[in-house]
N, CA, C and O atoms as CSV, one atom per row, in Angstrom:
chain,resi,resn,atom,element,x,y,z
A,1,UNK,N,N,1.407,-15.063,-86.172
A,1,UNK,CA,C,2.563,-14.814,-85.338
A,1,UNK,C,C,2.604,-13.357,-84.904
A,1,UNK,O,O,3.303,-13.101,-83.923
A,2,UNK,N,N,1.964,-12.391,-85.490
A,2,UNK,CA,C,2.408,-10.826,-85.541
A,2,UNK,C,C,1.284,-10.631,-84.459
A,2,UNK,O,O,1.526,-9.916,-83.486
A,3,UNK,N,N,-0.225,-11.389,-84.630
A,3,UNK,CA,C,-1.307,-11.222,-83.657
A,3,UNK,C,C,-0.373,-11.285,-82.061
A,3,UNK,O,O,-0.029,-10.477,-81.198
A,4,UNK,N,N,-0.228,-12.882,-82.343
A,4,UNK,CA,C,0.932,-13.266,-80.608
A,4,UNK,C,C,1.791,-12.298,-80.247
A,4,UNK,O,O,1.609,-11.783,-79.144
A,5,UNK,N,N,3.056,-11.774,-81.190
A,5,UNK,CA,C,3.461,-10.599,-80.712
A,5,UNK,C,C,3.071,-9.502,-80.001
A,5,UNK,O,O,3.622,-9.153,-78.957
A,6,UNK,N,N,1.812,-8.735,-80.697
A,6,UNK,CA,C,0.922,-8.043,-79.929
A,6,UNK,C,C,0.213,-8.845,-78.905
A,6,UNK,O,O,0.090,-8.390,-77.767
A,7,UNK,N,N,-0.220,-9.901,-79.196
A,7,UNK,CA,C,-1.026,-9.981,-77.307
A,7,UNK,C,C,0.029,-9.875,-76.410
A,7,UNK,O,O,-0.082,-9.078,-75.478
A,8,UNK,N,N,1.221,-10.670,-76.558
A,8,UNK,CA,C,2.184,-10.544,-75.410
A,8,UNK,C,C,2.657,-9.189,-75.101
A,8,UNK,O,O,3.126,-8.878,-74.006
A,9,UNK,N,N,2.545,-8.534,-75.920
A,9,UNK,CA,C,3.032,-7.007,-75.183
A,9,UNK,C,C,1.885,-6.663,-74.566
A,9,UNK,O,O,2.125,-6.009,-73.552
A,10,UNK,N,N,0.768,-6.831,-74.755
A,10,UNK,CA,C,-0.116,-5.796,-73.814
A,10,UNK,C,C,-0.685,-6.714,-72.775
A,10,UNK,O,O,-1.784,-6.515,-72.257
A,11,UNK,N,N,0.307,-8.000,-72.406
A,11,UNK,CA,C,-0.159,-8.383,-70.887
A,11,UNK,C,C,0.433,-7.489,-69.715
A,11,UNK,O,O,-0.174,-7.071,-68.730
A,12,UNK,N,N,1.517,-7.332,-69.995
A,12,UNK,CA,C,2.310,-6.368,-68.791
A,12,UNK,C,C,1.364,-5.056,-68.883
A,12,UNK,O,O,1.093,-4.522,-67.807
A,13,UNK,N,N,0.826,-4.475,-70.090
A,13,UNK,CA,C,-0.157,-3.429,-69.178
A,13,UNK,C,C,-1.512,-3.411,-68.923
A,13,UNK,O,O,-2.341,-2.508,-68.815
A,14,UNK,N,N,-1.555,-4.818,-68.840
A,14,UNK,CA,C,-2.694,-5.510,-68.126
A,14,UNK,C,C,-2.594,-5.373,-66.615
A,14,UNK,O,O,-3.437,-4.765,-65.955
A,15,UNK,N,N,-1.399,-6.035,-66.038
A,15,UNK,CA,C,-0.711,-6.434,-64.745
A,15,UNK,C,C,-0.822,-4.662,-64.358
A,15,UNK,O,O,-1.493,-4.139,-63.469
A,16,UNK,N,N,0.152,-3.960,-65.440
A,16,UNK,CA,C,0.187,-2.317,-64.553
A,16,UNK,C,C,-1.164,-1.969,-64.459
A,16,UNK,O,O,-1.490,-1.261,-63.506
A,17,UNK,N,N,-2.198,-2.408,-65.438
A,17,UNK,CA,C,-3.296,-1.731,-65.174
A,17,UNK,C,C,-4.404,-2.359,-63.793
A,17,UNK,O,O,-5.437,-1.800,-63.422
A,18,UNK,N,N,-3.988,-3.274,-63.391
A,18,UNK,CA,C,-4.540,-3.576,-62.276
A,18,UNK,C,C,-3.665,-3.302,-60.755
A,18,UNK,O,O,-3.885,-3.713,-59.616
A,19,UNK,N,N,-2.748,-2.546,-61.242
A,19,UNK,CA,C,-1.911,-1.936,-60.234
A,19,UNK,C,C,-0.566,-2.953,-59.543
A,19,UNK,O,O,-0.092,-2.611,-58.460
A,20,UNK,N,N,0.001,-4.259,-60.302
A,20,UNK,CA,C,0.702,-4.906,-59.766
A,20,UNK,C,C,1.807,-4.032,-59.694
A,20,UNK,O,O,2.485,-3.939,-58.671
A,21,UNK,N,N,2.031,-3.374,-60.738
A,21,UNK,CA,C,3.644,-2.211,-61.065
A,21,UNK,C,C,4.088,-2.022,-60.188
A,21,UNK,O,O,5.315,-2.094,-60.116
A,22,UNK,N,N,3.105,-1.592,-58.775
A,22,UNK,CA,C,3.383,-0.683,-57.623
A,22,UNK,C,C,3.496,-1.798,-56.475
A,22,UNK,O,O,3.392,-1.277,-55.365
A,23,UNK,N,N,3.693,-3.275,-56.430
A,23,UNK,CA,C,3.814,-3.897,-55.364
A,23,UNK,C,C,5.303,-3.584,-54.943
A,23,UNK,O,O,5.299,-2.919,-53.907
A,24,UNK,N,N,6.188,-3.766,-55.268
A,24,UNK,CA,C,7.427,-3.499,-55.184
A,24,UNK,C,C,7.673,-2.035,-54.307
A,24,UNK,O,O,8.329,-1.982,-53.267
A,25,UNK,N,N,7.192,-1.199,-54.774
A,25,UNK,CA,C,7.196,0.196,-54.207
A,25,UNK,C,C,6.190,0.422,-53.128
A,25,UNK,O,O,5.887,1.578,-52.837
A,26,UNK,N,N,5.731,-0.442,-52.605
A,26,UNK,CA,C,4.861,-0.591,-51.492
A,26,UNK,C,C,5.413,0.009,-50.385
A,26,UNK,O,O,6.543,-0.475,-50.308
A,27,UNK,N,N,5.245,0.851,-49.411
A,27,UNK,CA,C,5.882,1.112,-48.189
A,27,UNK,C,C,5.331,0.193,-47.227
A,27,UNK,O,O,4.193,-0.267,-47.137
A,28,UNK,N,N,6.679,-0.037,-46.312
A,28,UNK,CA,C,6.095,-0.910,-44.982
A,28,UNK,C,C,5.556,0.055,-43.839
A,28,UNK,O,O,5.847,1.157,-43.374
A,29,UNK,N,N,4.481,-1.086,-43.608
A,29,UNK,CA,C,3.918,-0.708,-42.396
A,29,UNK,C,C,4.880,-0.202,-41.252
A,29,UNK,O,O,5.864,-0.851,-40.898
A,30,UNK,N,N,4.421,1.334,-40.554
A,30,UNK,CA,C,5.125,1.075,-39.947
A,30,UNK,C,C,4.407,1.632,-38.132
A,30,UNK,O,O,3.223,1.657,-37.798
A,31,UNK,N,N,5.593,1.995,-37.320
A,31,UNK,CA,C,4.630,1.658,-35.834
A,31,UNK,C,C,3.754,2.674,-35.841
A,31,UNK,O,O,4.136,3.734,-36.337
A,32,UNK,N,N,2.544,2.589,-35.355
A,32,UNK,CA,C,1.002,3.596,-34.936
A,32,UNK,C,C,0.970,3.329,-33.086
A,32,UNK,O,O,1.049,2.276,-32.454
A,33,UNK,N,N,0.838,4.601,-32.662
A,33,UNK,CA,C,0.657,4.231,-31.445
A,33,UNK,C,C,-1.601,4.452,-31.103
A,33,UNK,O,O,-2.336,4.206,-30.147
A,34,UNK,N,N,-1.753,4.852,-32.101
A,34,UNK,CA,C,-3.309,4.866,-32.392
A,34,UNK,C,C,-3.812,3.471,-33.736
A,34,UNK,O,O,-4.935,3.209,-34.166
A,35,UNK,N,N,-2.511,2.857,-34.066
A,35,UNK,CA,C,-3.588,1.602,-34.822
A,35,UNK,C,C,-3.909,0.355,-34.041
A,35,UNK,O,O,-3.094,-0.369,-33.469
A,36,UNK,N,N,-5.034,0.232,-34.092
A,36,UNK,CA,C,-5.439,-1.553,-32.980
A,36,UNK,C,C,-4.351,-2.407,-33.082
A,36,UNK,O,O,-3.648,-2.462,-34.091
A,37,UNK,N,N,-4.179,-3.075,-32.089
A,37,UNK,CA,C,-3.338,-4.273,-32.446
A,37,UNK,C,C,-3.794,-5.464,-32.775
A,37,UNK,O,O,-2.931,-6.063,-33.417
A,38,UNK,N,N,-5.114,-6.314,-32.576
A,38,UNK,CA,C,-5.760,-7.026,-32.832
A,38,UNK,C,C,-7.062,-6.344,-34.074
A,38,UNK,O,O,-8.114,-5.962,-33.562
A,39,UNK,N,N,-6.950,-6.249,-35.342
A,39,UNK,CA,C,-8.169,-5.522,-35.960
A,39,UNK,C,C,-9.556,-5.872,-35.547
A,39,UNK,O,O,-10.289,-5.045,-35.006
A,40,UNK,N,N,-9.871,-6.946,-35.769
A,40,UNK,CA,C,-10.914,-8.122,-35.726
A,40,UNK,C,C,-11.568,-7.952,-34.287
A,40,UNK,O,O,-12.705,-8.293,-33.960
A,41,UNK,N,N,-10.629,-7.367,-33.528
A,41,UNK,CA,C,-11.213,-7.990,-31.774
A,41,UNK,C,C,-12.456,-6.957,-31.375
A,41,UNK,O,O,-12.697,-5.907,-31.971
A,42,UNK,N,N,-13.040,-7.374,-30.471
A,42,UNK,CA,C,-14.154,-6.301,-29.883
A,42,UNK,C,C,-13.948,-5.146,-29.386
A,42,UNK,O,O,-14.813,-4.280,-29.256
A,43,UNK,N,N,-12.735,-5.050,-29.060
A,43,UNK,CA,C,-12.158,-3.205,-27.945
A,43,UNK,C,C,-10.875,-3.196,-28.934
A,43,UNK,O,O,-10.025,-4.062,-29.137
A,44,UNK,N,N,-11.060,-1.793,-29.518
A,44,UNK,CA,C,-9.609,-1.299,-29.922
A,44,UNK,C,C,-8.903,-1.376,-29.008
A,44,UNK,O,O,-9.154,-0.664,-28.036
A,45,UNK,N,N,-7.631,-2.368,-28.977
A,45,UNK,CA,C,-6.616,-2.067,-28.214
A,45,UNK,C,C,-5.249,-1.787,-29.256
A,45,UNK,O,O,-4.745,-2.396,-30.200
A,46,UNK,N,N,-5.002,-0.691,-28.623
A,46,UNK,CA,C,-4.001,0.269,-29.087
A,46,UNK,C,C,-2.936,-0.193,-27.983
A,46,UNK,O,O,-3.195,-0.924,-27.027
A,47,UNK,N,N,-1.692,0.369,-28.292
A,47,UNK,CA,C,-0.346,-0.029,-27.301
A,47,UNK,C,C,-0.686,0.633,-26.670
A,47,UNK,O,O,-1.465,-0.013,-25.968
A,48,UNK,N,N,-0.680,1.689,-26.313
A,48,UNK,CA,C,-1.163,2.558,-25.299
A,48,UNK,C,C,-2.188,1.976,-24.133
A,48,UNK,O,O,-1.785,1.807,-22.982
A,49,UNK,N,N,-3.091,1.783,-24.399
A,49,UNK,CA,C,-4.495,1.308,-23.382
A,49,UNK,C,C,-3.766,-0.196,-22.994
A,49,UNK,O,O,-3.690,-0.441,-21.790
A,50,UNK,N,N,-3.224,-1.217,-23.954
A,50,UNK,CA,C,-2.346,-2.490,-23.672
A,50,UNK,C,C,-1.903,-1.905,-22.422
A,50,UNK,O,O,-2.315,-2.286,-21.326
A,51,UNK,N,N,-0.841,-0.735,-22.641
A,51,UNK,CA,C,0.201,-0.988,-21.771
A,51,UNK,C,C,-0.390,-0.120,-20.335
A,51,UNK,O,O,-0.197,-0.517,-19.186
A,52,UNK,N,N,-1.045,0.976,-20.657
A,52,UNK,CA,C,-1.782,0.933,-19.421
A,52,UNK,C,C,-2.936,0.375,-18.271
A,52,UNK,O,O,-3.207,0.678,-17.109
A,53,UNK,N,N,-3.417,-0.543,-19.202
A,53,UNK,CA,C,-3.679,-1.944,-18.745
A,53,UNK,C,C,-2.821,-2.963,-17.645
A,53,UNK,O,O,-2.957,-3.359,-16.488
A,54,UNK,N,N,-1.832,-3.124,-18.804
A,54,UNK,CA,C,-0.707,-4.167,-18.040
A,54,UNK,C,C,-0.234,-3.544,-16.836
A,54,UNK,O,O,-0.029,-4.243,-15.844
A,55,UNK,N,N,0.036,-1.830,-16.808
A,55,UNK,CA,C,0.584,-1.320,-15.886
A,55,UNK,C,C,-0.451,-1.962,-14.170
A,55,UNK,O,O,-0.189,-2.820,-13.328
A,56,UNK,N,N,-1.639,-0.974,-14.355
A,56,UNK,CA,C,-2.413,-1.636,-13.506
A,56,UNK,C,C,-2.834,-3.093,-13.165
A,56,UNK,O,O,-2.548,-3.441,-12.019
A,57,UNK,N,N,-3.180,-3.598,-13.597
A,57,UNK,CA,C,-3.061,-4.767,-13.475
A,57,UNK,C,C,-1.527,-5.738,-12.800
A,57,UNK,O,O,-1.496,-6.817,-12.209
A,58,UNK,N,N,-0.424,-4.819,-13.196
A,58,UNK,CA,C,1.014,-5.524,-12.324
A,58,UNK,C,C,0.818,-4.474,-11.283
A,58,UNK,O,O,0.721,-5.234,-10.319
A,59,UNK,N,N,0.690,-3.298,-10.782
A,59,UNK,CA,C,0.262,-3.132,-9.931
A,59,UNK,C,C,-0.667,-3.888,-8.899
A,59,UNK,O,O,-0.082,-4.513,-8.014
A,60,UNK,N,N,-1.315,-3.896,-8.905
A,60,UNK,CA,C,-2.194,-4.676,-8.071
A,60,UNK,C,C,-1.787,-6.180,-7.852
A,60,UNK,O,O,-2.285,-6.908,-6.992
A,61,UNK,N,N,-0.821,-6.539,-8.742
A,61,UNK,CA,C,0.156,-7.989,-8.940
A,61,UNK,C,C,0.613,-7.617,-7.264
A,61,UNK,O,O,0.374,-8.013,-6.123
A,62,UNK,N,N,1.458,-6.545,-8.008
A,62,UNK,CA,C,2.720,-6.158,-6.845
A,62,UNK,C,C,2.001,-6.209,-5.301
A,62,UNK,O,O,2.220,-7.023,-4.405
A,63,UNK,N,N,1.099,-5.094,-5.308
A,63,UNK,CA,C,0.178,-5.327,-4.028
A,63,UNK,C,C,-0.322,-6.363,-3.441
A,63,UNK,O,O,-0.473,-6.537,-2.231
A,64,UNK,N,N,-0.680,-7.319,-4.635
A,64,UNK,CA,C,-1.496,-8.274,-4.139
A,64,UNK,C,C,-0.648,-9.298,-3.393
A,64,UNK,O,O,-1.093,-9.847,-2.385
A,65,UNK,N,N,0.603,-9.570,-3.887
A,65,UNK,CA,C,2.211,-10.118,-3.370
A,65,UNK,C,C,2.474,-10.141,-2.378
A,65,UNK,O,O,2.667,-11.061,-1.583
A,66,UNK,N,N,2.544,-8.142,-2.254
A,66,UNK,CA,C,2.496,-7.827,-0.705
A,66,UNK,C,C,1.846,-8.387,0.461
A,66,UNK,O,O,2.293,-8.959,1.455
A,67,UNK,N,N,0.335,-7.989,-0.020
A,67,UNK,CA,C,-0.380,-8.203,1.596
A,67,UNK,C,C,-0.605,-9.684,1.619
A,67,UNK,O,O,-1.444,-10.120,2.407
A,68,UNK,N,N,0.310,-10.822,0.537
A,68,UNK,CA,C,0.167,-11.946,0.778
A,68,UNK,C,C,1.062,-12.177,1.833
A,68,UNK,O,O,0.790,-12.535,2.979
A,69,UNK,N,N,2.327,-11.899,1.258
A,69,UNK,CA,C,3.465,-12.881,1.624
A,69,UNK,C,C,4.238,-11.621,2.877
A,69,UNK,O,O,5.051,-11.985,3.727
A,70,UNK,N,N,3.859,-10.456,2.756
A,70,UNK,CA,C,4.884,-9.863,3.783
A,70,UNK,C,C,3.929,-8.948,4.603
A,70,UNK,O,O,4.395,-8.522,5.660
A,71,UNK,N,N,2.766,-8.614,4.299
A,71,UNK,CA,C,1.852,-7.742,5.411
A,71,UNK,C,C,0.840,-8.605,5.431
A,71,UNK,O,O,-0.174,-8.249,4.831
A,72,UNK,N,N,0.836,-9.672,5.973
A,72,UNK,CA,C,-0.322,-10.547,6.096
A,72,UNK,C,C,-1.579,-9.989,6.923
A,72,UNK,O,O,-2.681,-10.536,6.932
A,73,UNK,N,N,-1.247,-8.822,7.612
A,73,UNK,CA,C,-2.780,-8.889,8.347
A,73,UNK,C,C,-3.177,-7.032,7.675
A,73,UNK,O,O,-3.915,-6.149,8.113
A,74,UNK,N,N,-2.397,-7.097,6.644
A,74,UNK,CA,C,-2.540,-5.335,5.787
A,74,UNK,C,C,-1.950,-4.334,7.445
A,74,UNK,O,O,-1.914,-4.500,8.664
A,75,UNK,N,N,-1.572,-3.258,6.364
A,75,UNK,CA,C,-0.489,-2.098,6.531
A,75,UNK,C,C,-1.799,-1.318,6.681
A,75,UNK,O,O,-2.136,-0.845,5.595
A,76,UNK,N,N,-2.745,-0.996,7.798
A,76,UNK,CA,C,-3.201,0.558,7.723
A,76,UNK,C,C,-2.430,1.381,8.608
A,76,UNK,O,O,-1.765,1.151,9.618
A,77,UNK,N,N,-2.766,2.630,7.797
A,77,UNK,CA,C,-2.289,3.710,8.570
A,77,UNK,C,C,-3.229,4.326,8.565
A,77,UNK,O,O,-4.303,4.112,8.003
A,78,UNK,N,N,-2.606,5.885,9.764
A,78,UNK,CA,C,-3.657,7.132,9.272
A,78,UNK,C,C,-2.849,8.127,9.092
A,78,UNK,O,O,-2.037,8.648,9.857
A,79,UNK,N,N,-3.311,8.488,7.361
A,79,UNK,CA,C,-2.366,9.573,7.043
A,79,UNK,C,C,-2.220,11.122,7.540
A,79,UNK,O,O,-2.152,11.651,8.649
A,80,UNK,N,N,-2.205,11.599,6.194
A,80,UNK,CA,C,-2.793,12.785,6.782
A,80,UNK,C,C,-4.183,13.796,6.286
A,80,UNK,O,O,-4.549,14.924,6.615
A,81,UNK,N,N,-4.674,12.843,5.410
A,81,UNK,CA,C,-5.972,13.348,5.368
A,81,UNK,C,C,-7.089,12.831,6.784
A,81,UNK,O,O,-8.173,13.332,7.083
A,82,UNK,N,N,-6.251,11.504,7.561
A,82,UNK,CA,C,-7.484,11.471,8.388
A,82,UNK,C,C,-7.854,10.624,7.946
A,82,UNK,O,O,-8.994,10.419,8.360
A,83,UNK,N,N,-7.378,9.549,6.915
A,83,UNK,CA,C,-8.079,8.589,6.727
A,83,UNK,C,C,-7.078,6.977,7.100
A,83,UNK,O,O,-5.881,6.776,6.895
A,84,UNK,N,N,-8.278,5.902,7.788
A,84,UNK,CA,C,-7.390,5.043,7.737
A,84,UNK,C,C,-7.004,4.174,6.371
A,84,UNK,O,O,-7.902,3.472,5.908
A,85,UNK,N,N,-5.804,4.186,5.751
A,85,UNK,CA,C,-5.965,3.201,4.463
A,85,UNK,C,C,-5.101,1.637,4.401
A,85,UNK,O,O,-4.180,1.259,5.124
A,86,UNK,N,N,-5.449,1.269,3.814
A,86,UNK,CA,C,-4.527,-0.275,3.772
A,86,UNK,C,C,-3.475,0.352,1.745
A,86,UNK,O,O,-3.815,1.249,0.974
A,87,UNK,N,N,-2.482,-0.463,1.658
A,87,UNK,CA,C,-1.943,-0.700,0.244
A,87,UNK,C,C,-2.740,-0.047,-0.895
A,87,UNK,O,O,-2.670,1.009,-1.523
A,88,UNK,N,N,-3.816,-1.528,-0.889
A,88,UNK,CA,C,-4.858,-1.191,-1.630
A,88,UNK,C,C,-5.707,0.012,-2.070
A,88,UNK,O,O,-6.084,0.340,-3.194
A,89,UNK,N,N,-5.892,0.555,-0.913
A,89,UNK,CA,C,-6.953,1.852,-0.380
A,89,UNK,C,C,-5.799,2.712,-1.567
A,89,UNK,O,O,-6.201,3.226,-2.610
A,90,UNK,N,N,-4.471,2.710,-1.157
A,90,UNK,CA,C,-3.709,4.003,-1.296
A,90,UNK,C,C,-3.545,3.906,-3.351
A,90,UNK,O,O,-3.396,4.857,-4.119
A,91,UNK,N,N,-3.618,2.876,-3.586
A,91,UNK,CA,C,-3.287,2.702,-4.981
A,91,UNK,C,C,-4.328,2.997,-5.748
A,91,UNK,O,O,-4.097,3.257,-6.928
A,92,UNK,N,N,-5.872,3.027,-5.195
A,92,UNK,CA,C,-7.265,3.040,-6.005
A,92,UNK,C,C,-6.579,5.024,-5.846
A,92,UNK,O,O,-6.145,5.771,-6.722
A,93,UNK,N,N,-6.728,5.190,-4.727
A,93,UNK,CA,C,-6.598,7.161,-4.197
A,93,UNK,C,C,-5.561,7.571,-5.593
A,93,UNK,O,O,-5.793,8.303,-6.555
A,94,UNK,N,N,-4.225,6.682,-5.198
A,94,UNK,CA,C,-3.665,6.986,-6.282
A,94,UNK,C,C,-3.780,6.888,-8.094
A,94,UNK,O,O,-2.882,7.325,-8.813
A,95,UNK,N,N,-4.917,6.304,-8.579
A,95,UNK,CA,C,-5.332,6.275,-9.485
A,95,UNK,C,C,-6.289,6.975,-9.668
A,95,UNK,O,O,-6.175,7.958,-10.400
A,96,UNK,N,N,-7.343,6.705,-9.131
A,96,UNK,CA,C,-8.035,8.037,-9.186
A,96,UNK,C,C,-8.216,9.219,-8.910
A,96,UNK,O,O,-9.282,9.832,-8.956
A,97,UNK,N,N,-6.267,9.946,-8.342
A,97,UNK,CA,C,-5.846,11.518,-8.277
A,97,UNK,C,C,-5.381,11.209,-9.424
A,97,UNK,O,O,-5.961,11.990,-10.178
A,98,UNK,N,N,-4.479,10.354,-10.243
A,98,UNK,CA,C,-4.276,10.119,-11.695
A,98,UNK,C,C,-4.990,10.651,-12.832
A,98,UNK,O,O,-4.516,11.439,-13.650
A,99,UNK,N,N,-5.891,10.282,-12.833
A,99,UNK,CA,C,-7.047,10.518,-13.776
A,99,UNK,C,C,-7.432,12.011,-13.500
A,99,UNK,O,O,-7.356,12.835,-14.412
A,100,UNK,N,N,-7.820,12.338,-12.323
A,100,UNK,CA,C,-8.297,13.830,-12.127
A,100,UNK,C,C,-6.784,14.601,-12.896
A,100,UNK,O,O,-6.672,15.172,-13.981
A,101,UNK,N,N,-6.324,14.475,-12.411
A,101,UNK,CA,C,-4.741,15.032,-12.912
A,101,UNK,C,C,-4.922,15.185,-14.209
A,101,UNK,O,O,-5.363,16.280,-14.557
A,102,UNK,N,N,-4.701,14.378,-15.042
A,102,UNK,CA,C,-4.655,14.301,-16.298
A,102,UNK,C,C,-5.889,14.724,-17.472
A,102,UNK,O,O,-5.745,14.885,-18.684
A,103,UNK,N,N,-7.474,14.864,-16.414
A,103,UNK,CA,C,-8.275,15.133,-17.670
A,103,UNK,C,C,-8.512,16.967,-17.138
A,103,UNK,O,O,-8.970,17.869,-17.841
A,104,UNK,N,N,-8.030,17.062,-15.712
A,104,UNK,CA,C,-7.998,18.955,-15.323
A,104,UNK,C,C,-6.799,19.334,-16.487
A,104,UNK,O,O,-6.690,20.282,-17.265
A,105,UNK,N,N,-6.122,18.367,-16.276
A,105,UNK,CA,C,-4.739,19.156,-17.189
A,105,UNK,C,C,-5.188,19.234,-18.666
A,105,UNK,O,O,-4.964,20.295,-19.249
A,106,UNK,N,N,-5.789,18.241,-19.334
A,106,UNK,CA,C,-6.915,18.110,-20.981
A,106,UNK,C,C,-7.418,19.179,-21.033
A,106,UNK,O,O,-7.261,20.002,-21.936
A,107,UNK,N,N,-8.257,19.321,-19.815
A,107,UNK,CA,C,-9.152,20.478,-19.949
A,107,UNK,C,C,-8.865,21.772,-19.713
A,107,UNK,O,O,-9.736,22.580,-20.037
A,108,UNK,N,N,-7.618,22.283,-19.112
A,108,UNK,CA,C,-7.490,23.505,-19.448
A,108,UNK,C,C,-6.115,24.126,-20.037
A,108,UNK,O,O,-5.972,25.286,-20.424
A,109,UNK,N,N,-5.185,23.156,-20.023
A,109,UNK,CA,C,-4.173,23.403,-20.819
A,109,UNK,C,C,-3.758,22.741,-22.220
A,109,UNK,O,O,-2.859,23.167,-22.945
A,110,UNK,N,N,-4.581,21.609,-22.479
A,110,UNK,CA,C,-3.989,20.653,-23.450
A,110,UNK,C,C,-3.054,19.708,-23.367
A,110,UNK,O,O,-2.784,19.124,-22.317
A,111,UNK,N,N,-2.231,19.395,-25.008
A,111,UNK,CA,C,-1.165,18.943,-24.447
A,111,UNK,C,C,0.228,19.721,-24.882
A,111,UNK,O,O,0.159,20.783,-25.502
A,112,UNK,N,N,1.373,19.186,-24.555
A,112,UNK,CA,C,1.922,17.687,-24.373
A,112,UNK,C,C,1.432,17.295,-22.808
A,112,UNK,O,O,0.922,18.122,-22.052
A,113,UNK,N,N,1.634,16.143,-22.523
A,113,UNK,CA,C,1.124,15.786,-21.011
A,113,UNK,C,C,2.282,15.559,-20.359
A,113,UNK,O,O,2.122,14.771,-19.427
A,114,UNK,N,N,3.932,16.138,-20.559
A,114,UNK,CA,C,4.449,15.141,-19.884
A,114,UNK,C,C,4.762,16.253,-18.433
A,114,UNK,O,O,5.694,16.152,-17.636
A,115,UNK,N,N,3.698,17.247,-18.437
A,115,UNK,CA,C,4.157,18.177,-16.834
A,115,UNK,C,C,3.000,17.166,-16.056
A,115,UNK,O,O,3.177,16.777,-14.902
A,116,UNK,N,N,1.924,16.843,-16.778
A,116,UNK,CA,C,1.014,16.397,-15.350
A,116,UNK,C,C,1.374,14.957,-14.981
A,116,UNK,O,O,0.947,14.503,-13.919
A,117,UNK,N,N,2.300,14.045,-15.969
A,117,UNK,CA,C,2.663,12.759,-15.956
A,117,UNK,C,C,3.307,12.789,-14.192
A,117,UNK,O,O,2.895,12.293,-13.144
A,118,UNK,N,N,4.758,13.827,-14.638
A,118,UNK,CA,C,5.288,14.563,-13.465
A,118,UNK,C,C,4.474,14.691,-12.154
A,118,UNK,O,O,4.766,14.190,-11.067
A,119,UNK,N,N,2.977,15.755,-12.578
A,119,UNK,CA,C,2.340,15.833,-11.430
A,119,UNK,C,C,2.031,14.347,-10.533
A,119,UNK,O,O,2.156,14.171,-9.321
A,120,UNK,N,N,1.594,13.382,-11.578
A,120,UNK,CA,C,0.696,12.402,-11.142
A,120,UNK,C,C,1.872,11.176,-10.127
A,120,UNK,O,O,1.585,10.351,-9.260
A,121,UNK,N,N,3.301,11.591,-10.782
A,121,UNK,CA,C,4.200,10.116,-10.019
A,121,UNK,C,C,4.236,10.972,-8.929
A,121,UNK,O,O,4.438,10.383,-7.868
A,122,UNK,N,N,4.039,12.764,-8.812
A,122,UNK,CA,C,4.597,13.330,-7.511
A,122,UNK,C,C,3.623,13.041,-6.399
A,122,UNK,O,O,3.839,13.067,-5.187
A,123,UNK,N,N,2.044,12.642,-7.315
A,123,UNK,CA,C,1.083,12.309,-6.316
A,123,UNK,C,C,1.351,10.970,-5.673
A,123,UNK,O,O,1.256,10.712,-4.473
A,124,UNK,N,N,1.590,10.413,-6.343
A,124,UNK,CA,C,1.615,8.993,-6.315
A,124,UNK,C,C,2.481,8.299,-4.697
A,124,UNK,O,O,2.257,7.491,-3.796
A,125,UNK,N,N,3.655,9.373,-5.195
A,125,UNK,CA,C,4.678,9.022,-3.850
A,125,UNK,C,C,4.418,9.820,-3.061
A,125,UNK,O,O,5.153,9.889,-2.076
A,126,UNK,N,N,3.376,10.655,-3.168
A,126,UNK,CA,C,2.991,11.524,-1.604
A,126,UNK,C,C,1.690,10.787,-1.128
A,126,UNK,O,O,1.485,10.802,0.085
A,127,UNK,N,N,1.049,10.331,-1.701
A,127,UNK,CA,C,-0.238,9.004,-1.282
A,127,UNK,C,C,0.355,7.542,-0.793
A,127,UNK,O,O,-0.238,6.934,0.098
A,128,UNK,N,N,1.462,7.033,-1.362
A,128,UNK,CA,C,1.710,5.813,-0.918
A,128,UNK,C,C,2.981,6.482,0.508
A,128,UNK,O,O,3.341,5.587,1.273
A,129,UNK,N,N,3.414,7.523,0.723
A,129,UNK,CA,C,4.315,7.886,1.626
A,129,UNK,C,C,3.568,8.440,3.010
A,129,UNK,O,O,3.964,8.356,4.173
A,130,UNK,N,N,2.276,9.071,2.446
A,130,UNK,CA,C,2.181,10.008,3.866
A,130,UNK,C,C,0.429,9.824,4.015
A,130,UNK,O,O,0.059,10.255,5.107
A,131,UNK,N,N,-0.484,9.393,3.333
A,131,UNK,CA,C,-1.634,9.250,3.541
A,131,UNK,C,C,-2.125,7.338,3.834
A,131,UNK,O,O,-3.294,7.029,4.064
């Protein structure tokens, strides 16, 4: 009987010794804007790249809407670079002054990014307004 006594006490620091003690005191996960959202999948997707994903992609939704249902034969103009563009034309220009924007601004100031964010919507509405 005195053996049983002793085994039963040293199961609980069996359990602590394999670290159960600490399930309870576990912290929750909490939001990462750099942890994958899918672990397992082939491309880290992070919320970030998700949502700038989704952005483009409803972009080109939106456009694509457009030159369906209300500019059926496309909107060119000529801005003022001299070029003729349609919707389309102006949203690629505008993405790729985006990007220049944002990796000139990486590269010589750092961050925070939210002055070239600024720069990039100011491009944005001077490309879809006047070019």
């Amino acid at each position: 009987m005195n053996r049983l006594l002793c085994l039963v006490a040293l199961i609980p620091g069996a359990a602590f010794a394999q670290g159960w003690g600490n399930v309870a005191n576990q912290e929750e996960a909490r939001f990462s804007w750099t942890a994958p959202l899918w672990p397992s999948f082939w491309m880290a997707w992070t919320p970030v790249t998700f949502a700038l994903f989704c952005g483009i992609f409803g972009a080109m939704a939106v456009i694509a809407t457009l030159e369906i249902t209300r500019y059926r034969d496309g909107v060119e103009r000529r801005g003022v670079f001299g070029l003729t563009t349609t919707l389309g034309d102006r949203l690629f220009i505008t993405l790729l002054g985006t990007a220049y924007i944002f990796l000139a601004w990486l590269g010589i100031m750092g961050q925070p990014l939210w002055w070239p964010l600024g720069i990039a919507i100011a491009w944005g509405l001077f490309v879809f307004w006047k070019v």
